[in-house]
matplotlib code that plots the C-alpha trace (Angstrom):
import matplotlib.pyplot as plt

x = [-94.1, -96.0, -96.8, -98.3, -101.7, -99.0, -96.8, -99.6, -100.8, -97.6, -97.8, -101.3, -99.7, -101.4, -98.8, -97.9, -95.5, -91.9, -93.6, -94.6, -91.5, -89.1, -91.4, -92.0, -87.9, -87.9, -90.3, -88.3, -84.7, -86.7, -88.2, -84.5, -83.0, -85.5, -87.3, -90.3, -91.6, -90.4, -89.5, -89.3, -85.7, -85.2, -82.7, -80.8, -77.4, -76.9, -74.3, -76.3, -75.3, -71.9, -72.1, -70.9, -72.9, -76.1, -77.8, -77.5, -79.3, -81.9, -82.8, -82.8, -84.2, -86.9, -88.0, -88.0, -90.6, -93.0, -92.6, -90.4, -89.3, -87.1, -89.9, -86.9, -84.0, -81.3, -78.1, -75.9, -72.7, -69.8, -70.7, -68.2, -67.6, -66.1, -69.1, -66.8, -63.7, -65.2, -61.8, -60.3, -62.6, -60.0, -62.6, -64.6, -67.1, -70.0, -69.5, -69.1, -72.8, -74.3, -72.6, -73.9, -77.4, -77.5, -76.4, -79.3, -81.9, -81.0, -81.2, -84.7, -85.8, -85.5, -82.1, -79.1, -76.3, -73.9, -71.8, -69.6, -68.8, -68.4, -72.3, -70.9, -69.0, -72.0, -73.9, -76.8, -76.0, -77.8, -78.2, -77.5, -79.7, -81.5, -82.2, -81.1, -81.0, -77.1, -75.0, -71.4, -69.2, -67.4, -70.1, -72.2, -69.3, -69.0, -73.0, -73.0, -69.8, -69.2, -72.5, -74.2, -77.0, -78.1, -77.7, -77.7, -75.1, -77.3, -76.4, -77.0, -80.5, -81.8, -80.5, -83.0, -85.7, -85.9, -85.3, -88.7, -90.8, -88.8, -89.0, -86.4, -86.3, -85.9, -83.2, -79.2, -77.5, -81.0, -81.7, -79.8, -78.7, -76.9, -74.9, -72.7, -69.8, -67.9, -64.4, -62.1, -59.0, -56.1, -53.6, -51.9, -49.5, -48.4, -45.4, -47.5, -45.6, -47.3, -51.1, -50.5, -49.6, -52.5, -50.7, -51.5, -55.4, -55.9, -53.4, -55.6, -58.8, -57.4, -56.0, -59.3, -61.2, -59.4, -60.1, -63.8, -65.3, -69.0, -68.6, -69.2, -65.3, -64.3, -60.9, -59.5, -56.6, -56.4, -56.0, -59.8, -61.3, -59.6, -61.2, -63.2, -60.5, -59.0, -61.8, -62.8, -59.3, -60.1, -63.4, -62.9, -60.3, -62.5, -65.3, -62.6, -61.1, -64.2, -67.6, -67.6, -70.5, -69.8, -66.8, -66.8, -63.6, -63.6, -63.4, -63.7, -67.5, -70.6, -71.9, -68.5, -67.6, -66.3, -65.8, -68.4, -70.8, -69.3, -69.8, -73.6, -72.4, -71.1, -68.1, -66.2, -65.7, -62.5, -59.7, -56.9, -53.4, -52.6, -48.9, -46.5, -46.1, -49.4, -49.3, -46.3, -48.0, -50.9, -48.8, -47.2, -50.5, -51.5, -48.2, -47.8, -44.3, -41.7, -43.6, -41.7, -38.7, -40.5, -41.0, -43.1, -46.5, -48.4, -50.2, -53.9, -55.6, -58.9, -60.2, -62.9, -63.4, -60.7, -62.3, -61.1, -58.9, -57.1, -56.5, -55.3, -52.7, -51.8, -51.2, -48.9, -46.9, -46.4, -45.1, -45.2, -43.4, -44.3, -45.1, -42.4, -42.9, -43.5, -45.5, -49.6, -50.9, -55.1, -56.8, -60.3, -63.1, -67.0, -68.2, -69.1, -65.4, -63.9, -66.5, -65.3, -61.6, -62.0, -63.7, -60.9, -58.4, -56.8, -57.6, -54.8, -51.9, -52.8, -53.3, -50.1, -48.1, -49.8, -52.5, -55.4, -58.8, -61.4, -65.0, -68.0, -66.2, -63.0, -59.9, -59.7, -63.1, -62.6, -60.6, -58.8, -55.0, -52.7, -50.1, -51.0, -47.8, -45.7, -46.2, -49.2, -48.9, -51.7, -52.3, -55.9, -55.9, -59.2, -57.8, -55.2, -57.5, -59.4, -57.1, -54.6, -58.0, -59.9, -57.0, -54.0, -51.4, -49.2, -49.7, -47.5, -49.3, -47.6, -48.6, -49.8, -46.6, -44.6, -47.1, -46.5, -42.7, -42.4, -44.4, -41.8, -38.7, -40.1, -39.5, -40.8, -39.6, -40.7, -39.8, -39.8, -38.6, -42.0, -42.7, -39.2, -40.6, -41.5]
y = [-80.9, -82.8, -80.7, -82.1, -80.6, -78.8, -77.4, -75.6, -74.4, -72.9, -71.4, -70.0, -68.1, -70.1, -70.1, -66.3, -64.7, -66.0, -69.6, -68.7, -67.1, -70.0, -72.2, -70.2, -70.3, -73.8, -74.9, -72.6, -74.2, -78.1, -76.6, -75.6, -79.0, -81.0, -82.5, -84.0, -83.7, -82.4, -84.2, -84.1, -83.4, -84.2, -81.5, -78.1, -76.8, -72.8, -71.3, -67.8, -67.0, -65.3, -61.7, -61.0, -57.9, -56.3, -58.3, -61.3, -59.4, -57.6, -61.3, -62.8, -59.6, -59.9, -63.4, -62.6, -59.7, -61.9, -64.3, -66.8, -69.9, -73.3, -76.3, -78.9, -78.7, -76.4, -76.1, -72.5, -72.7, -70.4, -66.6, -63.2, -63.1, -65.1, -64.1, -65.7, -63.8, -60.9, -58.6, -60.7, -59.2, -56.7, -55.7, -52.4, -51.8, -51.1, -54.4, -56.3, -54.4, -55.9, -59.3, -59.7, -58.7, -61.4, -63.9, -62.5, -62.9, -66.7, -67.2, -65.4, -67.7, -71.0, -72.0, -73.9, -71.8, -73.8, -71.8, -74.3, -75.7, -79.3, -79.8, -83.9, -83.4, -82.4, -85.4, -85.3, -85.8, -87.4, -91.0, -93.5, -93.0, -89.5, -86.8, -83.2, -80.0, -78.7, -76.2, -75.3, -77.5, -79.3, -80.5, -81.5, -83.8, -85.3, -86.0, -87.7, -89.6, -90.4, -90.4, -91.6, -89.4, -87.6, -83.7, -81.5, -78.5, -76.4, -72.7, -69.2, -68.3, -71.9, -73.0, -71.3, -71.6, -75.1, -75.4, -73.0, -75.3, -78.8, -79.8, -79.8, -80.9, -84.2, -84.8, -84.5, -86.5, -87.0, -90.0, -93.0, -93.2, -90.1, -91.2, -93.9, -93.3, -92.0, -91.0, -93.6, -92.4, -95.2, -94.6, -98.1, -97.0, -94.6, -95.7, -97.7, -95.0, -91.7, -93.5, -93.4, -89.8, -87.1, -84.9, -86.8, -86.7, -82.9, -83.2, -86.3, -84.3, -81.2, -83.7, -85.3, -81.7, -80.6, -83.5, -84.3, -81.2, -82.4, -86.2, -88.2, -89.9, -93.1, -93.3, -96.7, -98.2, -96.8, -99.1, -100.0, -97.7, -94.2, -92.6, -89.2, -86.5, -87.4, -88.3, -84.2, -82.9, -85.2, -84.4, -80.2, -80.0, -81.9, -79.7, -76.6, -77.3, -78.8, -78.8, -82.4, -83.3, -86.9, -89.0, -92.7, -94.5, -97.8, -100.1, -96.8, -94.9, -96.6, -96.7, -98.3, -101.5, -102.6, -100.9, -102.5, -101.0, -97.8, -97.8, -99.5, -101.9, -100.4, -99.0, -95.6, -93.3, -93.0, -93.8, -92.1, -93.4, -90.8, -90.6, -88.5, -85.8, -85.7, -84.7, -82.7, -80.5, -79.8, -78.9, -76.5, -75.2, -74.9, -72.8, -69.0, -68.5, -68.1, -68.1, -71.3, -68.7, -66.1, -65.0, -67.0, -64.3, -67.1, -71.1, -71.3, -75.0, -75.6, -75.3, -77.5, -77.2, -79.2, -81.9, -83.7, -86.0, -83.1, -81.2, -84.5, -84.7, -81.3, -81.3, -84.3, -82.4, -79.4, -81.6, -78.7, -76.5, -72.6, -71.3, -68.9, -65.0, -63.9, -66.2, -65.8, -69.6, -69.8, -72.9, -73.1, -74.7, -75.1, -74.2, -77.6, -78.9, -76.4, -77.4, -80.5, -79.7, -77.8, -80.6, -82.6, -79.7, -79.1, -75.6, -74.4, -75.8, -75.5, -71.6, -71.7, -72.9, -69.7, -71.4, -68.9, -70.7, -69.2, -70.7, -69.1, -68.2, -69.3, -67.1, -67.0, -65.3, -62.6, -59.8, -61.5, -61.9, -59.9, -59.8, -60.3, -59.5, -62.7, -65.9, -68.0, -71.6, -74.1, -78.0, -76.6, -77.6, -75.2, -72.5, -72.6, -72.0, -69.3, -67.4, -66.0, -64.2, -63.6, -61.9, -61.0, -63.4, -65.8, -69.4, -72.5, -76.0, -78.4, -81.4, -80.7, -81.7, -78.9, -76.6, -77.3, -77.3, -74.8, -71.9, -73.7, -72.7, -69.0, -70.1, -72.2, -75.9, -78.8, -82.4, -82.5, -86.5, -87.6, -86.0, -86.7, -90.3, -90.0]
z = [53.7, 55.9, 59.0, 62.4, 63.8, 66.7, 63.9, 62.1, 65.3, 66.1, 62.8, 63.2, 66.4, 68.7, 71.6, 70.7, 68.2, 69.3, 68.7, 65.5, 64.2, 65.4, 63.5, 60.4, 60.4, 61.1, 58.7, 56.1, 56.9, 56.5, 52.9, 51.4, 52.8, 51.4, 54.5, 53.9, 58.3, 61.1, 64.3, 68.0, 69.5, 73.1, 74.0, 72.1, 72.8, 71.9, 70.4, 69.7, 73.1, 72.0, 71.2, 67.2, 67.0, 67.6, 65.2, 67.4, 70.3, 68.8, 67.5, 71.0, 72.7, 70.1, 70.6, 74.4, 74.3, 72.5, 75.4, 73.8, 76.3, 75.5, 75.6, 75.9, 78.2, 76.5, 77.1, 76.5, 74.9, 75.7, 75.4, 75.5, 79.1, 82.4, 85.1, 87.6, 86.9, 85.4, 85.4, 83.0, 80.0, 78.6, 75.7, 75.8, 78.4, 75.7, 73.7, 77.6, 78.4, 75.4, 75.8, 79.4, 77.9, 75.4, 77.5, 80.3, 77.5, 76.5, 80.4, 80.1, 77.7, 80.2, 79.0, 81.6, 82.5, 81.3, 79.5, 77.8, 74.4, 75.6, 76.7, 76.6, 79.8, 81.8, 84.1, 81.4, 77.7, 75.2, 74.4, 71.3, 68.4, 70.4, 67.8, 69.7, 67.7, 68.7, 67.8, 68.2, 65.8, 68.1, 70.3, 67.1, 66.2, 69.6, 69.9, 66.3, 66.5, 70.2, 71.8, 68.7, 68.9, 65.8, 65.1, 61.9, 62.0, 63.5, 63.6, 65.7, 65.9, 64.1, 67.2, 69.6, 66.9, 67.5, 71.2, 71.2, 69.2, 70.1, 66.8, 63.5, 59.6, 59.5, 57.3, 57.1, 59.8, 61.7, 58.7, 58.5, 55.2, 55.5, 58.6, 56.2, 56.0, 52.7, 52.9, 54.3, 55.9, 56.5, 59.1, 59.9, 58.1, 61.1, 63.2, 66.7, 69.1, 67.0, 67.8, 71.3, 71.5, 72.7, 69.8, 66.8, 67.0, 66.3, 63.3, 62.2, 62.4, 61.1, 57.9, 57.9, 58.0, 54.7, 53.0, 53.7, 53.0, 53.9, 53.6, 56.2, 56.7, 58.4, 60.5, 60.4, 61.8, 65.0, 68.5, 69.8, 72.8, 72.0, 74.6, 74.2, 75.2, 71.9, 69.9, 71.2, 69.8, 66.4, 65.9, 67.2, 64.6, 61.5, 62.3, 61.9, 59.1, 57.3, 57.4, 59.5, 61.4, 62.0, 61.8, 62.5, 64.3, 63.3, 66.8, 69.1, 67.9, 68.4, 64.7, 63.7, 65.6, 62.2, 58.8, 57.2, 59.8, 59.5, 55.7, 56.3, 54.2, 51.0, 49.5, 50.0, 48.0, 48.4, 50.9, 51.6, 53.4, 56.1, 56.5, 58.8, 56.3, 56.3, 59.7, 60.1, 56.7, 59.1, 62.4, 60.1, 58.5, 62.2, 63.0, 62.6, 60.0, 62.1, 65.3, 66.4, 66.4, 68.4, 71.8, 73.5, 75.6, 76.3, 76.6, 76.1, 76.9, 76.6, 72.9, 73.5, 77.0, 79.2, 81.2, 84.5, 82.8, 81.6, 84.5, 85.9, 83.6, 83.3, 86.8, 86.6, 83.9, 85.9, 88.6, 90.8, 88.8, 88.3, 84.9, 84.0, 85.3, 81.4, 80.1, 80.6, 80.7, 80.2, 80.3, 79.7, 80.9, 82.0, 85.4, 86.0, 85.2, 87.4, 90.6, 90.0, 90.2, 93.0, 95.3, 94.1, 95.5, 92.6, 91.8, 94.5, 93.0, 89.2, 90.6, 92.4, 89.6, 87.4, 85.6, 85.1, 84.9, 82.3, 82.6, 80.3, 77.9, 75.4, 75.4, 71.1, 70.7, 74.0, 74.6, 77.5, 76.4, 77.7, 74.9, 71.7, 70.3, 71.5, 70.5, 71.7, 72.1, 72.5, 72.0, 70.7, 66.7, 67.0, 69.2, 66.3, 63.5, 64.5, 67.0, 64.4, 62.0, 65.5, 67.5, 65.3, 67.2, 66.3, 67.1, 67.6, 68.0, 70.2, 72.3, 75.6, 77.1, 74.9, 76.1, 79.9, 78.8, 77.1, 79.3, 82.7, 80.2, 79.2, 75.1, 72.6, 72.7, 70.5, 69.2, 65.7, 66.2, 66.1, 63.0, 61.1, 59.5, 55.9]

ax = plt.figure().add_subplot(projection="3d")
ax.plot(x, y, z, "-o")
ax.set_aspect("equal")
plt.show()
């Protein structure tokens, strides 16, 4: 590897010890993926925030007593607890101690308080062709596909590592070549009312996930300008059920205004028709047996963070209507989002109606359901991956207008129309 005169200063210890372990690490991580530099990133996103265990602390604790600070503006991702509405943390007050400590020592170390897992939502995000060193699956696939700025799948503790010395391996998805895209997937061969519905671009990603493993795949066929509230739920559910870091929408992300471009000029691999059983095979990979059936405990929105748009339209589905007495509906969000909806006065009726807001934190990796036992229902392709292994409930996936429906009505409802074309 070719190392800068900085780098083996940092490596010499020259700006203390936490500088020279985050680049030993660094330098390590660019050595096994074959990097021949290392390069300047203009921002970092954490995801080590979230408490997993004490391993996870001692690490950040550690960097912190040997005077560890973020030399590029660094942004935190969700962690184990809602500082605003701290009595919604049903957990145990030992692991809530050392949650609140790890998220104290990443603040420590010069990082925002942002506490979300859509760092794109926020005033300042990163521009076309801007090499960042983010973590959090879903907000790497947003930053490579929508924003166009270039990202490995960085993960907890590599994360910090390279916020501390502003620098990464240069290789993966920061280089060109390995930004082409491989894997075509087809869909004109969907009926033109299923592209225009919210519901059909988690089951896309979550097809498009299971297929693509950790090639780079290419959507095309979709209407031009899908706007980034479903390119989220696509590329959330990719990066879930695969090992995605990028996917290109042909006419709708900036690196493919064509397929051609997407491709950079060569051929795929592969493409692959998508057809409704496609879909309806994932909405039913997504859905608990027999939960459809069961009785329905709860709705949880939010899984990646909900944005404005959202909580505009949510609003408009409730249409004043209160959430029925047994149901427990979450929806999730950043602080910044929730300021926002505020200002705009909508915090009063979505609270009226018996929406709970949850800000810091997501409601599939915290103790904050009340029943776990009932069904759970959410629009989330993500929140449906990982809640039944994380909390032991069962899930239903529905469109966000089942999920309003259903928690008015106290029971599961769904349209299986959409999904009946072969």
């Amino acid at each position: 590897m070719r190392l800068s005169d900085g780098d083996r200063a940092l490596l010499d210890g020259a700006e203390g010890p936490a500088s020279r372990l985050a680049m030993r690490i660094v330098v390590e991580m660019a050595r096994l993926a074959g990097a021949g530099e290392l390069i300047d990133v203009a921002s970092a996103h954490i995801d080590g925030c979230l408490y997993h265990g004490q391993a996870g602390l001692d690490f950040a604790e550690r960097l912190l007593r040997d005077g560890a600070a973020v030399r590029v503006p660094t942004t935190l991702n969700v962690a184990s607890l809602d500082l605003l509405h701290p009595d919604r943390f049903r957990g145990d007050p030992g692991t809530a101690a050392a949650a609140r400590r790890l998220m104290d020592a990443y603040v420590a170390m010069g990082c925002r308080q942002t506490w979300t897992c859509a760092p794109y939502q926020l005033p300042e995000r990163p521009g076309f062709g801007e090499h960042v060193a983010w973590a959090e699956s879903n907000a790497i696939v947003f930053a490579n596909s929508v924003l166009g700025a270039r990202t490995a799948r960085y993960g907890d503790f590599i994360d910090i590592c390279a916020a501390i010395i502003g620098r990464v391996p240069n290789a993966g998805l920061h280089l060109t070549e390995r930004r082409r895209g491989q894997l075509v997937f087809d869909v004109r061969a969907l009926p033109e009312v299923l592209l225009d519905q919210d519901a059909l671009y988690p089951l896309l990603g979550t097809v498009i996930g299971s297929r693509s493993g950790r090639l780079v795949p290419v959507v095309d066929g979709l209407p031009a300008g899908v706007d980034e509230d479903r390119l989220k739920a696509l590329g959330a559910a990719a990066a879930s059920s695969g090992e995605v870091g990028l996917v290109h929408v042909v006419g709708s992300t900036p690196e493919a205004p064509t397929l051609a471009a997407a491709l950079q000029g060569g051929q795929p691999l592969e493409v692959a028709e998508v057809t409704p059983a496609m879909l309806r095979a994932a909405r039913d990979q997504l859905t608990t047996a027999g939960a459809a059936e069961g009785r329905l405990a709860g709705v949880n929105l939010g899984t990646p963070h909900f944005s404005v748009a959202e909580f505009a339209r949510l609003l408009d589905l409730l249409a004043g209507r209160p959430v029925h007495p047994e149901v427990a509906f979450y929806a999730s969000t950043s602080r910044h989002v929730l300021a926002r909806i505020e200002a705009l006065g909508w915090l009063a009726p979505l609270e009226a109606a018996g929406v709970r807001l949850v800000v810091d934190t997501c409601t599939y990796v915290t103790s904050i359901l009340e029943d776990t036992q009932g069904v759970v229902m959410t629009s989330s392709a993500k929140w449906a991956w990982y809640a039944p292994g994380n909390l032991g409930v069962g899930v239903v996936l529905g469109s966000l207008r089942e999920c309003v429906e259903s928690a008015v009505e106290g029971r599961v409802i769904r349209d299986d129309a959409l999904w009946a074309a072969p």
